[in-house]
Backbone bond lengths (Angstrom), bond angles and torsions (degrees), N, CA, C in turn:
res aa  C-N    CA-C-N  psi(-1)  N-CA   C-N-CA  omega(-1)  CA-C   N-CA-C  phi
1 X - - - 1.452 - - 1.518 109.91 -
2 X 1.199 115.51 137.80 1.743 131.29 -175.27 1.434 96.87 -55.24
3 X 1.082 162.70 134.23 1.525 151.62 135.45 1.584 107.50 -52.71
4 X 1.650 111.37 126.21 1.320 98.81 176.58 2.136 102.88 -91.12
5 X 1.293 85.57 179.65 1.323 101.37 -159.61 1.662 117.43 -95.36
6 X 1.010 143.57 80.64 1.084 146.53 -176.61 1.551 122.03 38.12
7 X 1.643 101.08 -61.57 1.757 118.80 172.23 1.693 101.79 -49.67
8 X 1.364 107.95 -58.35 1.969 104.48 172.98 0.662 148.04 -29.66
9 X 1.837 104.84 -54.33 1.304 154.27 158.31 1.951 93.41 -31.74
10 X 1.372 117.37 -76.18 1.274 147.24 -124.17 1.908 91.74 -99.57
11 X 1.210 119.97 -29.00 1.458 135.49 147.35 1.542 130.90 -57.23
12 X 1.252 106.27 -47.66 1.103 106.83 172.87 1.615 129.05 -88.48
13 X 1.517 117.15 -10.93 1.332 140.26 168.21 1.843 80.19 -78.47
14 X 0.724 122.41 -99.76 1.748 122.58 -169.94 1.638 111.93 -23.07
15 X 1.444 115.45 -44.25 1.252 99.39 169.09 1.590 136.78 -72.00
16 X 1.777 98.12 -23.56 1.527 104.86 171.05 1.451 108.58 -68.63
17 X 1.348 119.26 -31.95 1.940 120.63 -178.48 1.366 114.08 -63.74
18 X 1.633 103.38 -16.04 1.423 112.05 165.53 1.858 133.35 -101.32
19 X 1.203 90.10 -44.03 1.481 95.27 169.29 1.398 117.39 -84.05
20 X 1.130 130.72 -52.00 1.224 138.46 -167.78 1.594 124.31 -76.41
21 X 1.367 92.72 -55.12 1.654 108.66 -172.51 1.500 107.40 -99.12
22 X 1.481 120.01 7.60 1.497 119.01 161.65 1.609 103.72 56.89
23 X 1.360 127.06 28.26 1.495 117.95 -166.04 1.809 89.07 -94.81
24 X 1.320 116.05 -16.24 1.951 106.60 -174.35 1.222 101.14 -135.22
25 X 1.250 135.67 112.39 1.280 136.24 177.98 1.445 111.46 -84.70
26 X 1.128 128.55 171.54 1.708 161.82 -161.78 1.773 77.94 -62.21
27 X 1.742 109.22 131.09 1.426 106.95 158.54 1.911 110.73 61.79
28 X 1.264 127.36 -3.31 1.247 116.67 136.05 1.766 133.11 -69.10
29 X 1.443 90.42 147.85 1.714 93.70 -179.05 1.462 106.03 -69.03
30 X 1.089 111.67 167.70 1.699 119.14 174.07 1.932 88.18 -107.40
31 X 1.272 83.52 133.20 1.867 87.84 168.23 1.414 111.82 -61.53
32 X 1.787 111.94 163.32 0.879 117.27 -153.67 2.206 106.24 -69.80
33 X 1.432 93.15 167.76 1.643 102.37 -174.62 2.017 101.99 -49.74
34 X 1.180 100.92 -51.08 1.376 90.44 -163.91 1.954 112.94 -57.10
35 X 1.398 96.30 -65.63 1.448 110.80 169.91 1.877 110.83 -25.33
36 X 1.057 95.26 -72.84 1.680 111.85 174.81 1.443 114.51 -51.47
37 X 1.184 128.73 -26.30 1.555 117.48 178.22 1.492 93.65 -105.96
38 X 1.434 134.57 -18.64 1.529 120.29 -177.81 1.884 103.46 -84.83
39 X 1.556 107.83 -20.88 1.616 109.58 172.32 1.461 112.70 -78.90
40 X 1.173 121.98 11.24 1.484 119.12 -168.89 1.771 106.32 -136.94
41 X 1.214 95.46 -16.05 1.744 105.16 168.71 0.892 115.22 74.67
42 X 1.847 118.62 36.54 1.782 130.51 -170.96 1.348 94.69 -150.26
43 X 1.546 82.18 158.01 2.059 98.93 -177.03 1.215 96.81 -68.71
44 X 1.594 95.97 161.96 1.967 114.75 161.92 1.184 119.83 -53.92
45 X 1.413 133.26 -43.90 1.128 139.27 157.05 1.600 118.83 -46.10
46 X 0.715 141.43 -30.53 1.232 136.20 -177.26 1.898 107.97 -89.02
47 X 1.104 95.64 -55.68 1.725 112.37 172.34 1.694 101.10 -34.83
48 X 1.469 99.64 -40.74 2.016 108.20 -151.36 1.745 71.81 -74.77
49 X 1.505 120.97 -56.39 1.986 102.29 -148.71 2.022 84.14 -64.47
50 X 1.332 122.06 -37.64 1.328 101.06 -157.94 1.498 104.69 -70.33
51 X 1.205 127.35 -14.51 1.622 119.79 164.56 0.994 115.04 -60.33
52 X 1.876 130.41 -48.42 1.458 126.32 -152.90 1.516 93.12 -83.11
53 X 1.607 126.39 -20.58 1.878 114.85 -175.11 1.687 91.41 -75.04
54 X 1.740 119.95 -28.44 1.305 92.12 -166.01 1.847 122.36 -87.30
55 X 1.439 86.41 -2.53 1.765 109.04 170.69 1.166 100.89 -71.90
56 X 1.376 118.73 -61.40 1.626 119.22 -160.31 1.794 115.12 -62.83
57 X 1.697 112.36 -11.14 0.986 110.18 177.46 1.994 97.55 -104.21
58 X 0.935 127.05 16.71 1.197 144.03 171.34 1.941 111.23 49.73
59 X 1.712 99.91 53.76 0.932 123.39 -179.01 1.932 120.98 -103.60
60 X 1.407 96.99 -25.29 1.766 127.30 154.96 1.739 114.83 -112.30
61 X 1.117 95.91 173.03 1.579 117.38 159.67 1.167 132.46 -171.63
62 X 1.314 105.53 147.54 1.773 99.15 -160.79 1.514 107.17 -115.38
63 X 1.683 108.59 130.87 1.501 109.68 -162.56 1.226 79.40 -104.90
64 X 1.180 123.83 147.28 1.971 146.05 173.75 1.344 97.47 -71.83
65 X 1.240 105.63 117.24 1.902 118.68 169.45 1.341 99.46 87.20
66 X 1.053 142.99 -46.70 1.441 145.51 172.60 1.723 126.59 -55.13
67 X 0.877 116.66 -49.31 1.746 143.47 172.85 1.586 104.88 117.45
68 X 2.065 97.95 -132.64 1.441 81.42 -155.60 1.657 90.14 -117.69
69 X 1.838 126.18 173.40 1.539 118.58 178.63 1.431 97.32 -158.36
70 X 1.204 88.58 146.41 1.711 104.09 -177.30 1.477 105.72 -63.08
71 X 0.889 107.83 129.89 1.520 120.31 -172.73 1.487 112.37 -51.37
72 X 1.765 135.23 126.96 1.313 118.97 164.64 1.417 128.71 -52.04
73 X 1.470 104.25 -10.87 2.064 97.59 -168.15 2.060 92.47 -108.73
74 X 1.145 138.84 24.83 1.202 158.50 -120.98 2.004 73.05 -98.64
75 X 1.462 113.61 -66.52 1.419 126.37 -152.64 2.207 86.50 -73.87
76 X 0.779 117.06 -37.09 1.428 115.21 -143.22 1.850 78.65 -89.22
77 X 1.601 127.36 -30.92 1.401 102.53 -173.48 1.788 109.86 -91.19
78 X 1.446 123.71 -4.34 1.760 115.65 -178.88 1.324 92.24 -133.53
79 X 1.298 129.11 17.14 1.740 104.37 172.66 1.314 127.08 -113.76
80 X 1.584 108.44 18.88 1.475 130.20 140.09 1.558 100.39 73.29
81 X 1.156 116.00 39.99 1.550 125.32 -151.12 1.657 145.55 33.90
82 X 1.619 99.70 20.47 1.425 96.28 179.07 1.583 102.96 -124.70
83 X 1.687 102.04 65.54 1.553 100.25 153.58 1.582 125.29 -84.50
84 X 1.307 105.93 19.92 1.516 99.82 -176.67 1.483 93.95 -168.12
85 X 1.889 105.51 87.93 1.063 105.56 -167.42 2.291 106.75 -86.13
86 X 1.358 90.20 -9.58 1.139 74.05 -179.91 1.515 124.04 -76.72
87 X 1.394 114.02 -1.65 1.801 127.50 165.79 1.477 101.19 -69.72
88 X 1.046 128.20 -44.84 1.386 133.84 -170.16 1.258 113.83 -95.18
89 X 1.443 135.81 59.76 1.683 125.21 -172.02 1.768 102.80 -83.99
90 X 1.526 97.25 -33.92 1.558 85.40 173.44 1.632 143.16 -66.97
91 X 1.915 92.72 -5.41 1.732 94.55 168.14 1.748 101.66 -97.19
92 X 0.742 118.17 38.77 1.534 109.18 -176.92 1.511 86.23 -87.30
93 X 1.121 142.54 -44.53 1.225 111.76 -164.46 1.426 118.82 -80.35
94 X 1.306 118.36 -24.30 1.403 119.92 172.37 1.807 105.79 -62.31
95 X 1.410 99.02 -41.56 1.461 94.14 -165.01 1.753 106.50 -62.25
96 X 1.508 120.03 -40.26 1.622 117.86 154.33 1.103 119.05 -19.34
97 X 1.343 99.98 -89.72 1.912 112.16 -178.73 1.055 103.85 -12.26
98 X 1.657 106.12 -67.64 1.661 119.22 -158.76 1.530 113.03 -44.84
99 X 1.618 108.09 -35.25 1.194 127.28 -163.21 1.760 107.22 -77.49
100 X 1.098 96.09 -49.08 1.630 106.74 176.15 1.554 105.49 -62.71
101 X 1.353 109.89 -45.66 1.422 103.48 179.67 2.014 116.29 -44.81
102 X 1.708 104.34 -71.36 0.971 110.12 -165.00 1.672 119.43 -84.84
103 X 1.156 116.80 -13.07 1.578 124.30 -170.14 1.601 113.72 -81.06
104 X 1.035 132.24 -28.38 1.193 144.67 -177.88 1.604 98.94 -88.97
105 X 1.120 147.74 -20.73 1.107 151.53 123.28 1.772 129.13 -30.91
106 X 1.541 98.84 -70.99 1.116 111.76 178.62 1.842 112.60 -60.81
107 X 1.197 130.31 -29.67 1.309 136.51 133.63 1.600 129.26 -40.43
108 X 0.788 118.58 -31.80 1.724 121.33 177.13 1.750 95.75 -83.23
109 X 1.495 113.58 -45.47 1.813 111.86 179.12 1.679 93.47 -59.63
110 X 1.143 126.76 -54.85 1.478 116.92 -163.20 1.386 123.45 -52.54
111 X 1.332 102.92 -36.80 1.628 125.30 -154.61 2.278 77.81 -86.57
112 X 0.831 104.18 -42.53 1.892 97.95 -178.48 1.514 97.05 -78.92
113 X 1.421 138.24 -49.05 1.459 135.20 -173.50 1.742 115.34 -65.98
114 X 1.129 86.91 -53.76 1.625 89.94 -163.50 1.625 113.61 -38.74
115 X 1.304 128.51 144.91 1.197 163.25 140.76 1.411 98.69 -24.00
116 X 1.054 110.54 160.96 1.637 135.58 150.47 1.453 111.24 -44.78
117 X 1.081 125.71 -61.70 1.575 154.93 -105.49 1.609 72.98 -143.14
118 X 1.163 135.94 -71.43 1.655 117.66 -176.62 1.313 124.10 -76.69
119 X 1.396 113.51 -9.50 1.356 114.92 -177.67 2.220 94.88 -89.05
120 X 1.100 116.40 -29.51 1.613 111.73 170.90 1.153 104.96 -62.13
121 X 1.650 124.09 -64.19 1.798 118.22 176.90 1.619 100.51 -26.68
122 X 0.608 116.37 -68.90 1.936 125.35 -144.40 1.360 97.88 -53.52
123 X 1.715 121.42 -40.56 1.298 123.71 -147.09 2.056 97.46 -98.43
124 X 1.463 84.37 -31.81 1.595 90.58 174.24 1.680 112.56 -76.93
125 X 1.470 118.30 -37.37 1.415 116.21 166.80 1.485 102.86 -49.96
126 X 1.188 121.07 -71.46 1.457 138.08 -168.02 1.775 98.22 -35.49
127 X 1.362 132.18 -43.11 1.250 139.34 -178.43 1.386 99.39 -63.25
128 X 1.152 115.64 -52.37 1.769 120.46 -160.19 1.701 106.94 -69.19
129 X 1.419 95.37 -12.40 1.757 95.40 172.78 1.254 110.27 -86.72
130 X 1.009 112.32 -42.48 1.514 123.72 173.63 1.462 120.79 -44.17
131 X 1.309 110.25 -63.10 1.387 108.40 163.38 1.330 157.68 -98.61
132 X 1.712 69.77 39.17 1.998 99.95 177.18 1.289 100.34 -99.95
133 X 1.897 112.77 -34.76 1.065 104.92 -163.83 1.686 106.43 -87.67
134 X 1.171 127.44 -7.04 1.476 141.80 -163.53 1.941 96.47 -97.36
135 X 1.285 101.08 -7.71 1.514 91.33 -154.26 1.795 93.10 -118.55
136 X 1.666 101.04 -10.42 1.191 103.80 164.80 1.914 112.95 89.33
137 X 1.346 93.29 19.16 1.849 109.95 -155.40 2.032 88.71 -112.90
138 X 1.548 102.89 145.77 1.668 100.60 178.35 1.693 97.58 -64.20
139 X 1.361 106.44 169.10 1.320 107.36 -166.04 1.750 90.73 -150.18
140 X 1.331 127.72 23.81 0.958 138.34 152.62 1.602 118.69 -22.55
141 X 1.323 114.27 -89.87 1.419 147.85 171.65 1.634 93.55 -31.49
142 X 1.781 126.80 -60.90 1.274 127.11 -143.75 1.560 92.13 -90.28
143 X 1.531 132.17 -37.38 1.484 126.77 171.53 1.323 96.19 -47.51
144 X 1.532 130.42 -58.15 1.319 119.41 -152.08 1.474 113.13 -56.06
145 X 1.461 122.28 -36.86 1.053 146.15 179.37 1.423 116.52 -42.02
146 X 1.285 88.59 -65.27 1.733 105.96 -165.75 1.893 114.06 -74.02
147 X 1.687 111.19 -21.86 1.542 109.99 162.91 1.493 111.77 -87.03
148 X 1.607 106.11 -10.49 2.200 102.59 178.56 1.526 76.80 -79.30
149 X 1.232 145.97 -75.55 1.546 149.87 -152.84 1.600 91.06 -35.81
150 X 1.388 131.58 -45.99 1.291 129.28 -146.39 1.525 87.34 -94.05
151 X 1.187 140.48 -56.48 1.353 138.21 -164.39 1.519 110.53 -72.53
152 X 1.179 127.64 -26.86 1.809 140.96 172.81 1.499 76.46 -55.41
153 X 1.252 134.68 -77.19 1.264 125.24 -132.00 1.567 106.82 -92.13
154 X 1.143 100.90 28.46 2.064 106.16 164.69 1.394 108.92 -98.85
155 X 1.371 99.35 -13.16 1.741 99.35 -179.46 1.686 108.86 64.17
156 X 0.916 125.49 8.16 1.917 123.23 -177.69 1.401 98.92 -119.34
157 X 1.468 107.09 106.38 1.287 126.46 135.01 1.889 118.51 14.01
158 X 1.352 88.70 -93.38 1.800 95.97 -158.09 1.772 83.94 -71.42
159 X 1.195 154.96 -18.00 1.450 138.83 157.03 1.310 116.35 -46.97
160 X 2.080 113.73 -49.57 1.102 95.22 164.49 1.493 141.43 -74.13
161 X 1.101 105.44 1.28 1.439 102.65 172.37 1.202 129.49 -107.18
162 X 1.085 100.82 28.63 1.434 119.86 164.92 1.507 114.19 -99.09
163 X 1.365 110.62 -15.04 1.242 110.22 166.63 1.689 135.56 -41.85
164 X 0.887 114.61 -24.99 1.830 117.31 168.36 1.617 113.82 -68.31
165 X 1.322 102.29 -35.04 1.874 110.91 -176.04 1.618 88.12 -69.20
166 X 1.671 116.74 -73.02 1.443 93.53 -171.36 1.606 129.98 -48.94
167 X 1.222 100.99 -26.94 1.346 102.17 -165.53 1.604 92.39 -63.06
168 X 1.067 154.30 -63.17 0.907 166.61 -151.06 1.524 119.36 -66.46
169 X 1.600 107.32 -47.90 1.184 123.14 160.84 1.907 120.54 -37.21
170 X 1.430 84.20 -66.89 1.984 103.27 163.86 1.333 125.06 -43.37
171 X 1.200 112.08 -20.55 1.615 120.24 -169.06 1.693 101.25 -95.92
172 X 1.213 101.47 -70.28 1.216 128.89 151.95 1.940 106.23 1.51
173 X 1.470 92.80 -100.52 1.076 100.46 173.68 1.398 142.92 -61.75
174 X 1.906 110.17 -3.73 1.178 104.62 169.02 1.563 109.64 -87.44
175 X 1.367 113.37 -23.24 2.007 129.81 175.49 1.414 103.47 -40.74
176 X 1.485 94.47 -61.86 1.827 93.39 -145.06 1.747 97.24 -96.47
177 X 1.699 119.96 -13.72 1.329 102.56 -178.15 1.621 115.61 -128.39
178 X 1.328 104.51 44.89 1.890 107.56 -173.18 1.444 110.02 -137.35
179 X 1.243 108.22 21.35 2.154 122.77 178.83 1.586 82.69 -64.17
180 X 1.151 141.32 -46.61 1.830 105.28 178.98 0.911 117.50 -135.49
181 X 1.317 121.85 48.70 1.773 126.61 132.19 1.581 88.55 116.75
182 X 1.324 128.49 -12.08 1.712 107.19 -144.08 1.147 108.61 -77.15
183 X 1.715 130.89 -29.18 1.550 158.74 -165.97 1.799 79.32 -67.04
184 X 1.017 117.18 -78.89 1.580 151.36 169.75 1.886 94.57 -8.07
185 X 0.498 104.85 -41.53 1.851 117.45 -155.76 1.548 91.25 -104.01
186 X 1.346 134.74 -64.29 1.303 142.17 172.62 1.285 104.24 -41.81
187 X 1.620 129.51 -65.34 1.355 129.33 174.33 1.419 117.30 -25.79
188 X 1.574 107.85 -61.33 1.332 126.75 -173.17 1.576 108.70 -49.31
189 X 1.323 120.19 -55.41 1.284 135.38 178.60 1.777 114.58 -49.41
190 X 1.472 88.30 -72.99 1.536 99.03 175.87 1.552 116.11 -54.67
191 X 0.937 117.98 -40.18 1.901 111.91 176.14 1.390 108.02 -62.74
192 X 1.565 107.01 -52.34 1.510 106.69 174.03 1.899 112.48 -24.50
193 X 1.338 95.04 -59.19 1.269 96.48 -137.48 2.288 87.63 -86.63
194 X 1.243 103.83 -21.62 1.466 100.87 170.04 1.491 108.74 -45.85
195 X 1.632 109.90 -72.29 1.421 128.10 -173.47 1.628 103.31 -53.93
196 X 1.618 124.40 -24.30 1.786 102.37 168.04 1.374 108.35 -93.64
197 X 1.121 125.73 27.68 1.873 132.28 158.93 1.395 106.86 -116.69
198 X 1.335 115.42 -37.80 1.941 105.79 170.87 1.486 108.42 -51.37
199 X 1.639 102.04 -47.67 1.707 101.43 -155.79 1.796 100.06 -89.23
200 X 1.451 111.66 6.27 1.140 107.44 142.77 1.519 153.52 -80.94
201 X 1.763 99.00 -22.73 1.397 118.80 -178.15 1.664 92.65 78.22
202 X 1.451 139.18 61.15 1.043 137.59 -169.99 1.364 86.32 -136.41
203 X 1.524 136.14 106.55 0.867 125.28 130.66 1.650 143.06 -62.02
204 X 1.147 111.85 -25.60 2.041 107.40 -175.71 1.601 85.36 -67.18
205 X 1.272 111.25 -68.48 1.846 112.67 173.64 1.398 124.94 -15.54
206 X 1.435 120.07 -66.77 1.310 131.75 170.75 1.573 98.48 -53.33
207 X 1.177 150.54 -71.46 1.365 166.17 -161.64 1.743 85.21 -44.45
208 X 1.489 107.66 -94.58 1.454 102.24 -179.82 1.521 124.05 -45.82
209 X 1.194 123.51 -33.48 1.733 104.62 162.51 1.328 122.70 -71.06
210 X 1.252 138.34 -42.72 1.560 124.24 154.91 1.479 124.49 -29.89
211 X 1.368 103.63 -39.42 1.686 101.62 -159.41 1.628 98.44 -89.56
212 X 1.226 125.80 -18.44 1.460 146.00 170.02 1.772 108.99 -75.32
213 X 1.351 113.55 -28.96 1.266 112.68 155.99 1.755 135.11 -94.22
214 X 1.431 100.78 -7.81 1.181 115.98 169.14 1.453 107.98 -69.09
215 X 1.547 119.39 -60.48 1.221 124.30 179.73 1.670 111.26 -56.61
216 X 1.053 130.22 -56.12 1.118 104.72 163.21 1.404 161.43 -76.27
217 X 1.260 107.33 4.73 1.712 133.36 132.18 1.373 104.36 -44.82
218 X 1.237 131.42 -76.43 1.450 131.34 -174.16 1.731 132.80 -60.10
219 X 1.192 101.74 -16.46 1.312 132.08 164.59 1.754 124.43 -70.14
220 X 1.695 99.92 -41.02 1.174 115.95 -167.61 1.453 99.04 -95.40
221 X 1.636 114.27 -9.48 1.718 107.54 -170.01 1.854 98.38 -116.65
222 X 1.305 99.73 16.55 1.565 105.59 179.08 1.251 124.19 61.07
223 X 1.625 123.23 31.98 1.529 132.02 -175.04 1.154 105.03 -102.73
224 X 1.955 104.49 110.24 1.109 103.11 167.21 1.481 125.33 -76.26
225 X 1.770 108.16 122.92 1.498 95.77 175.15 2.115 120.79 -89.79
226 X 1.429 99.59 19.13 1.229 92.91 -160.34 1.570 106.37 -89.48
């Protein structure tokens, strides 16, 4: 595998703060250079190339004298048309499949890719679900977290940009299928047992617990896949 290069690295963390984790919306400024490269624990220089890859994919833009802002068409160019899944309830099941297909995959690359430093995110996200759901608190925000943590660390591009569909997916499915806890309880289980195959470096493991949590997401939201 190519090692990406710091600036990549530093792009694709910026694009999940945007697509995924909803932390910068469409037409917000990005805080200033210094702040932003001392919150991310990287030089200015590096921040500046990871801005111009995320311009050049026309995911920022930079107004002269003004600084820099997440682009207004940001959702309409990587979110593959399901920014508004509740218009669309009838692709939910395709959009599953899709999910079962590739995510349990894209987990086995992570669990071999990830970093030091990305393989802790994942396991510490993975905690923060846990004790949202133990603590009885939505855990919306912290699922989203913990599958961007998992997809950063595949290192591939078009995985990450798929990040808005999952994100969405997660939300999705905790709304319309967790009124009595059971999704809730499954989560708990299934992460468990993800995070004791991450912190193994077990990919077939990781692979089969995703796809064991896929199904029961889909189970709990009544999609027949048969």
């Amino acid at each position: 595998m190519e090692k990406q290069s710091l600036s990549q690295q530093t792009a694709r963390r910026l694009y999940s703060l945007i697509a995924a984790e909803k932390k910068l919306s469409p037409g917000e400024k990005l805080p200033n250079e210094l702040e932003l490269s001392q919150e991310m624990g990287i030089s200015r220089a590096t921040l500046r190339e990871a801005i111009r890859e995320l311009v050049t994919q026309g995911v920022l833009e930079v107004r002269r004298g003004r600084g820099t802002f997440v682009s207004q068409r940001v959702n309409e160019i990587n979110d593959f048309g399901f920014s508004s899944l509740d218009q669309v309830r009838g692709q939910l099941r395709d959009l599953f499949e899709l999910r079962a297909v590739f995510e349990p995959e894209m987990a086995a690359l992570a669990c071999l890719r990830a970093s030091p430093e990305e393989l802790e995110d994942i396991l510490a996200q993975g905690e923060r679900v846990a004790a949202c759901i133990q603590a009885g608190k939505d855990r919306t925000q912290a699922d989203r977290d913990f599958h961007a943590a998992i997809v950063r660390a595949t290192h591939n591009e078009f995985m990450t940009r798929l990040l808005p569909v999952i994100s969405q997916a997660v939300e999705t499915a905790i709304v319309s299928s967790d009124q009595d806890g059971q999704l809730a309880q499954y989560t708990l289980q299934d992460h468990a047992l993800l995070m004791e195959f991450f912190s193994k470096r077990d990919p077939d493991g990781t692979r089969h617990a995703m796809a064991v949590h896929m199904r029961h997401a889909m189970d709990e939201m009544g999609l027949d896949m048969g």
